[in-house]
C-alpha positions as CSV (number, residue, x, y, z in Angstrom):
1,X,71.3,119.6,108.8
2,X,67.6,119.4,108.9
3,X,65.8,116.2,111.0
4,X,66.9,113.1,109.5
5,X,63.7,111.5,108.2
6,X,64.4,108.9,105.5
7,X,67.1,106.4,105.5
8,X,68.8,104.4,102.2
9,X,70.3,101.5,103.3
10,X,72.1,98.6,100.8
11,X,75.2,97.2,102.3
12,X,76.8,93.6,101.7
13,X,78.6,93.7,105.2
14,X,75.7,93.2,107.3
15,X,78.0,93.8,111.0
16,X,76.0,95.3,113.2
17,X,73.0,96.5,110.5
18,X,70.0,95.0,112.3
19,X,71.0,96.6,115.4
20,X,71.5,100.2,113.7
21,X,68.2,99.9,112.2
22,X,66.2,99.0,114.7
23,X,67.4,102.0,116.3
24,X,67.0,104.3,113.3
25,X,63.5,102.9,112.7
26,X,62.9,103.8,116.8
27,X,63.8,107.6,116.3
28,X,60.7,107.3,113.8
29,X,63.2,107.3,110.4
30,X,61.6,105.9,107.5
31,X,64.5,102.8,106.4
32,X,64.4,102.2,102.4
33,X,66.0,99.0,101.1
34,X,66.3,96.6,98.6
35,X,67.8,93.5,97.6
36,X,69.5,91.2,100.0
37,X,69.2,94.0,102.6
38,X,65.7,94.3,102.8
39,X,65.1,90.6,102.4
40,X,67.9,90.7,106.1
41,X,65.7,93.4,107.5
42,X,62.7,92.0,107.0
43,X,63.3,88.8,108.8
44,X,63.9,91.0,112.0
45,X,60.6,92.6,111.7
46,X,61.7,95.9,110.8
47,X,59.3,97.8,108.5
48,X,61.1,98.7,104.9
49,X,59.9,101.0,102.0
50,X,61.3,98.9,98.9
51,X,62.9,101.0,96.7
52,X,60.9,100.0,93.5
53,X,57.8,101.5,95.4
54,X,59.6,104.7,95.2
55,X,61.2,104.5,91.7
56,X,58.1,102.7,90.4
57,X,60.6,100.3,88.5
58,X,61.7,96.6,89.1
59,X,65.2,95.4,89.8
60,X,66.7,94.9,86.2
61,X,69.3,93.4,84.6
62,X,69.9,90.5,87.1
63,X,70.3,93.0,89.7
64,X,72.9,95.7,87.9
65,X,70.2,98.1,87.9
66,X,68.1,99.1,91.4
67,X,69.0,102.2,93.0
68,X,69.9,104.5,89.4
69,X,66.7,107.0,89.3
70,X,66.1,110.1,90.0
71,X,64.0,109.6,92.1
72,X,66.6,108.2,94.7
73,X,69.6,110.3,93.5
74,X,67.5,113.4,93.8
75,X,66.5,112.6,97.0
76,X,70.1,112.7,97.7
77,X,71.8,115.2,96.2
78,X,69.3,118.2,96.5
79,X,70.8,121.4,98.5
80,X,68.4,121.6,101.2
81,X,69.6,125.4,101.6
82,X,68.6,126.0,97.9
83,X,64.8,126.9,97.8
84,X,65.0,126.1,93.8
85,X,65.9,122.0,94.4
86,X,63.4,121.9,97.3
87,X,61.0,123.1,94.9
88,X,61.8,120.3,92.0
89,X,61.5,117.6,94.7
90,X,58.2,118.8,95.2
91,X,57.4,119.1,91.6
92,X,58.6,115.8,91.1
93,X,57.4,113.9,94.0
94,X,60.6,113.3,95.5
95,X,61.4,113.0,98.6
96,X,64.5,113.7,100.3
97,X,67.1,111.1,101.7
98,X,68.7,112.2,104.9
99,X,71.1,109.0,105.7
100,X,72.9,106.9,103.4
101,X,74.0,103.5,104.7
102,X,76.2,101.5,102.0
103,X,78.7,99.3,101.8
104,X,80.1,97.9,98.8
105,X,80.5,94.4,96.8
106,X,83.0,92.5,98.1
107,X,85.7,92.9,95.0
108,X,88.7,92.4,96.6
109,X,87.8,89.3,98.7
110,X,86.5,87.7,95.2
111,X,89.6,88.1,93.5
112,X,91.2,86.7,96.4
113,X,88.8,83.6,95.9
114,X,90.0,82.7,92.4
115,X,86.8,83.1,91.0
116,X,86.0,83.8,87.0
117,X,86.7,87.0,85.5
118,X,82.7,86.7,85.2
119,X,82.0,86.8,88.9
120,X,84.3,89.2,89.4
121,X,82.8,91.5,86.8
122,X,79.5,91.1,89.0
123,X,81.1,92.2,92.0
124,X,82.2,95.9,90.6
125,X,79.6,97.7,92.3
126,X,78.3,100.8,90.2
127,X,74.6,101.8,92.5
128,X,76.8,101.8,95.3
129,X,79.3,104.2,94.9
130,X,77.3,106.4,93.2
131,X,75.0,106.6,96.4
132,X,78.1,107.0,98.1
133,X,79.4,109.8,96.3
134,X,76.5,111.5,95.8
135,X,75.8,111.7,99.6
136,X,79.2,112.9,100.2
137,X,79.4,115.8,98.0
138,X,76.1,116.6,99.6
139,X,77.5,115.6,103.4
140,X,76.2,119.2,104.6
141,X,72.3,117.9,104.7
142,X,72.9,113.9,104.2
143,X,74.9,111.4,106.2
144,X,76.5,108.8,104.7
145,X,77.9,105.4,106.6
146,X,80.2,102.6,105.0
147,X,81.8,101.6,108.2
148,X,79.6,99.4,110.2
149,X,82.0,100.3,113.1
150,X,81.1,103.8,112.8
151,X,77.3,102.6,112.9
152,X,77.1,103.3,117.5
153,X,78.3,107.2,117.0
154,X,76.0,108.1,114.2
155,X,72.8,106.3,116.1
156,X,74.1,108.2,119.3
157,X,74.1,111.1,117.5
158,X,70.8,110.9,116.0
159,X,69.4,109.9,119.6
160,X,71.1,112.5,121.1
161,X,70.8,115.8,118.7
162,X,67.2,115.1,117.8
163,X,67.8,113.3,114.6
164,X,70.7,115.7,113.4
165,X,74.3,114.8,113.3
166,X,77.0,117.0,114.0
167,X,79.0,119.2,111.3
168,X,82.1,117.9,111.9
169,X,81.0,114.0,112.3
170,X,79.0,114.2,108.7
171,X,82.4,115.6,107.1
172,X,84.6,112.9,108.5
173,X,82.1,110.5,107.6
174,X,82.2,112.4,103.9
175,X,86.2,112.1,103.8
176,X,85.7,108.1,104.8
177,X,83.1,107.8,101.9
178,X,85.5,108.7,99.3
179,X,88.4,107.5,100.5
180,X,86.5,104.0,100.6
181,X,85.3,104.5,96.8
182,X,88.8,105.7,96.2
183,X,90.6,102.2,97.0
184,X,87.6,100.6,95.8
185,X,88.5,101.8,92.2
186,X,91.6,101.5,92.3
187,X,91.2,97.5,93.0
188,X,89.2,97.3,90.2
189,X,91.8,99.8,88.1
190,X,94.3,97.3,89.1
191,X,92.7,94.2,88.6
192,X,92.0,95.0,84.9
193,X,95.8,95.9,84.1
194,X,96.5,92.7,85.2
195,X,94.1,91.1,83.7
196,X,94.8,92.7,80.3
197,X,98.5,92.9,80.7
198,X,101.0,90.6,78.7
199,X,101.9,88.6,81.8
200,X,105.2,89.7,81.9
201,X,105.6,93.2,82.9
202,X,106.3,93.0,87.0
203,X,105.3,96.8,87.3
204,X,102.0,98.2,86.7
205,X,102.1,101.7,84.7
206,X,99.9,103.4,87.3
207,X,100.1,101.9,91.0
208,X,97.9,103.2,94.1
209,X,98.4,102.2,97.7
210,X,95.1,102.1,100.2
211,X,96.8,102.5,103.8
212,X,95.3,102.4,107.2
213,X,97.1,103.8,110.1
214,X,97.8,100.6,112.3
215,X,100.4,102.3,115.0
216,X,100.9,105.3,116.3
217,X,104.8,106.1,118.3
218,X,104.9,108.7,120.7
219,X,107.7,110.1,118.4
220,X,109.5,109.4,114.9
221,X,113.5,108.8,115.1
222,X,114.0,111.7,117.2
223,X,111.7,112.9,120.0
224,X,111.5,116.6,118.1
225,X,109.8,114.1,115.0
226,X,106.5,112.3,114.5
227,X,106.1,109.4,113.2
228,X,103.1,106.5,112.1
229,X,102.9,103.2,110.6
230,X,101.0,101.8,108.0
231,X,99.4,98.7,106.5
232,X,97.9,97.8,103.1
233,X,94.2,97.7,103.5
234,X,92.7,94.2,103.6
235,X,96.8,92.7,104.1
236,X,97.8,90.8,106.8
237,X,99.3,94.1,108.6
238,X,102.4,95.3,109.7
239,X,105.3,92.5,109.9
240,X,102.6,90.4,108.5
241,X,100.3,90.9,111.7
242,X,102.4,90.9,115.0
243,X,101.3,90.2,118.6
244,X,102.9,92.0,121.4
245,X,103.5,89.6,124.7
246,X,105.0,92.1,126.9
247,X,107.0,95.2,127.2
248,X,106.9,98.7,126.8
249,X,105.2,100.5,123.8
250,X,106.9,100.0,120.8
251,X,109.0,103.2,119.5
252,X,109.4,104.2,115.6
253,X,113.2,102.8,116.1
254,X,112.1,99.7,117.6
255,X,109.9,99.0,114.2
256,X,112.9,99.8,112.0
257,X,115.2,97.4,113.6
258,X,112.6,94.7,114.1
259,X,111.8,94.8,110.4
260,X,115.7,94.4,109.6
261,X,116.2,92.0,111.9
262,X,113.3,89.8,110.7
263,X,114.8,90.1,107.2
264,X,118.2,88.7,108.0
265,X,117.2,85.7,109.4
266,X,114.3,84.5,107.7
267,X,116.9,82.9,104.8
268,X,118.2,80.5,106.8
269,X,116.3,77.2,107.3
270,X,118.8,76.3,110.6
271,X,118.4,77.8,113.9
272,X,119.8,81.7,113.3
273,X,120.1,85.3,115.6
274,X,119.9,88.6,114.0
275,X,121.2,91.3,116.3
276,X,120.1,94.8,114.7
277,X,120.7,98.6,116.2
278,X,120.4,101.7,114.3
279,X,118.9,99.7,111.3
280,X,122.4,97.6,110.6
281,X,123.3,94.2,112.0
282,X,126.1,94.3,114.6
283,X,125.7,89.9,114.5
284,X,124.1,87.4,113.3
285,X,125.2,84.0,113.9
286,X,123.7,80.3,113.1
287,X,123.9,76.8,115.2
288,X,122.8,73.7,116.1
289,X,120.3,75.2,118.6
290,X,119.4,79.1,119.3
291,X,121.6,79.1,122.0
292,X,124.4,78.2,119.6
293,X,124.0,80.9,117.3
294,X,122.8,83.6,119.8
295,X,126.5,83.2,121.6
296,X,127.9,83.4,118.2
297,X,125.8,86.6,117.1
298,X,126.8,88.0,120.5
299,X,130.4,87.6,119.4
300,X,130.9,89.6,116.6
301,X,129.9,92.7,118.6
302,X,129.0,92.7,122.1
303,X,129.4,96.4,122.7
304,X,126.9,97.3,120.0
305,X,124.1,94.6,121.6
306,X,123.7,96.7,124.1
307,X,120.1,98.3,123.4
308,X,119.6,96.1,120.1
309,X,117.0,94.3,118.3
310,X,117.0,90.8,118.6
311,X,115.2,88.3,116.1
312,X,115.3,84.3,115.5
313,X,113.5,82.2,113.2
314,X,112.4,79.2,115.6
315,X,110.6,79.5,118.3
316,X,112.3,80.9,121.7
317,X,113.3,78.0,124.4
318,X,114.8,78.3,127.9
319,X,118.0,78.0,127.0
320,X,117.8,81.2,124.6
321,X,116.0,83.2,127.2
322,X,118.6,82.0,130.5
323,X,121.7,83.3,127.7
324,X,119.4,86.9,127.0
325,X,119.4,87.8,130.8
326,X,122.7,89.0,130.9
327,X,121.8,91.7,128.1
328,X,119.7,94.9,127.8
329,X,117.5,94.4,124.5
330,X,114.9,96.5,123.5
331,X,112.8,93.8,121.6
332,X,113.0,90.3,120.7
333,X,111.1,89.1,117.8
334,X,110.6,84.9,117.1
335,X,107.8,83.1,115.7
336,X,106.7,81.9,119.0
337,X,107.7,81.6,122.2
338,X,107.9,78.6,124.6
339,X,106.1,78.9,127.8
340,X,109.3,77.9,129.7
341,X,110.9,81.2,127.5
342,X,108.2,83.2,128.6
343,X,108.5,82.7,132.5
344,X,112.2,83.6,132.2
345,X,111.2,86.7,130.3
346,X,109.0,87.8,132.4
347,X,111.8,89.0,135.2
348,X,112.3,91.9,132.2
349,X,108.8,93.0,132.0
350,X,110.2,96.1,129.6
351,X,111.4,94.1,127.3
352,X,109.2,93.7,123.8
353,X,108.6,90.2,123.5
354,X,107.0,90.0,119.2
355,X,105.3,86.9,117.7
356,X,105.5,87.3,113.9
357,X,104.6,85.0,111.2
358,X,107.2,84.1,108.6
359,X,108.5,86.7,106.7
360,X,106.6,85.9,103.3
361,X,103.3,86.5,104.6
362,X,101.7,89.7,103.9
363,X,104.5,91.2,101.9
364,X,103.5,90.3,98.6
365,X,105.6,90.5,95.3
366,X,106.6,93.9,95.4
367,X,108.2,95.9,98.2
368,X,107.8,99.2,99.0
369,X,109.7,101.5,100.6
């Protein structure tokens, strides 16, 4: 790509942004704004081009209408290899936009608010993702951004390659760009089956899932395989978002079992111990205290125990942890743990010691499998 010289920047996450451009503005990039980002930018003293200087219009519409001209979508999508769009810029008096830092109206978090089907009609971007997509199809001569995390590696790029960015960093930054529009219209897809729908049917017709990788095992079910796990984008994460204590690294097996196990005792409301290996229960038993039912979940198979999954639904106490040290388990899984517990458990330091929340959180109606 040629020198970066002008920068479009409109985001609604503002992480990190004053930062960034400072430091674009510092490599002698001209930053072009509007809106509520220009009005952020501005207050830190950083010089911005508004964009109705360059499109010679107002903000319409309440705001629907900034950024859809030529005059900024040509700046953005002209092949800088093809001599015949250079020359329309030029007859046209537009000038090209090398960076394109956006981020998108929060749609999903209003939803999640309860708010009118009026406000949430306001929050479907449309100047947004057509930035987006427009410098992504044209990622050979224009960055785009919509991660503010990836905001440090494109500013040490610029810095360091004379105000170009790498090949390869511009095309993953591309494949993020549309993968982020992607999920972002099929919120809004989903959303308006909902909202049209007769209220009864449980499944939607057409149903699309926007995953993030969240863990990684060194190998699937057997070492030979590969395996990753995934959470819904914007959910609470996997097991409803877990928090490792101690132990080793968690395997693809471990996560199978802990997921089962989790699942057969979060029915009961009195103290209860799952015992899980190879993805089937070898006990479960119930009592008066964990104790109680751990001896009787114990019971129905000590053999199989061995190297199992254990899981409770109240939090782990002494007494549970002085009755586990006689046994080799991979991972124990509880709402919480007592500090007494954890002193005890601490003479295993491989063993997996999980804090999960209950078991409703973060599934959602529907399962997947």
């Amino acid at each position: 790509m040629l020198k970066a010289n002008r920068a479009l920047v409109s985001v609604y996450d503002k992480r990190g942004l004053v930062e960034f451009v400072r430091g674009l503005a510092e490599l002698g990039i001209e930053i072009l704004s509007t809106g509520g980002t220009k009005a952020a930018l501005e207050r830190e003293r950083i010089a911005v081009l508004p964009v109705a200087a360059v499109t010679g219009l107002p903000e319409i519409l309440d705001g629907r209408v900034k950024t859809l001209h030529p005059a900024i979508h040509g700046g953005i999508l002209a092949d800088r290899e093809r001599g015949s769009h250079l020359k329309e810029l030029t007859e046209h008096g537009i000038t090209p936009i090398d960076l394109v830092v956006v981020n998108l109206y929060p749609f999903r978090e209003t939803v999640a608010s309860g708010a009118s089907f009026e406000e949430i009609i306001e929050m479907i971007d449309i100047g947004g993702p057509s930035m987006v997509r427009g410098a992504a199809k044209n990622h050979q001569g224009v960055v785009v951004v919509v991660d503010p995390d990836d905001y440090p590696q494109v500013l040490a790029a610029l810095e360091g390659g004379d105000r170009r960015v790498p090949d390869r960093l511009r095309r993953s930054l591309a494949i993020k760009a549309f993968r982020h529009t992607q999920a972002y219209d099929a919120m809004i897809a989903q959303w308006l089956e909902e909202e049209t729908g007769d209220g009864e049917a449980l499944f939607l017709r057409h149903a699309v899932l926007d995953l993030e990788k969240e863990l990684q095992p060194r190998y699937g079910e057997n070492p030979h395989q590969q395996a990753a796990l995934y959470r819904v984008s914007g959910g609470h994460g996997v097991f409803g978002g877990f928090e490792q204590l101690q132990g080793k690294e968690l395997s693809y097996n471990n996560l199978l079992d802990t997921d089962a196990a989790r699942r057969v005792v979060a029915p009961f409301e009195a103290a209860a111990v799952a015992i899980v290996k190879h993805n089937n229960p070898c006990g479960v038993g119930r009592g008066a205290t964990l104790a109680a039912a751990y001896e009787r979940a114990l019971a129905c198979d000590p053999v199989s125990a061995f190297g199992s999954v254990v899981a409770v639904n109240e939090p782990v106490d002494g007494e549970l942890a002085d009755a586990l040290a006689e046994l080799f388990v991979e991972v124990l899984v509880a709402p919480a743990f007592e500090e007494a517990a954890l002193q005890r458990l601490a003479r295993k330091p491989s063993l997996r010691l999980l804090v999960t929340p209950p078991l409703a959180i973060g599934t959602g109606t529907l399962e997947y499998r």
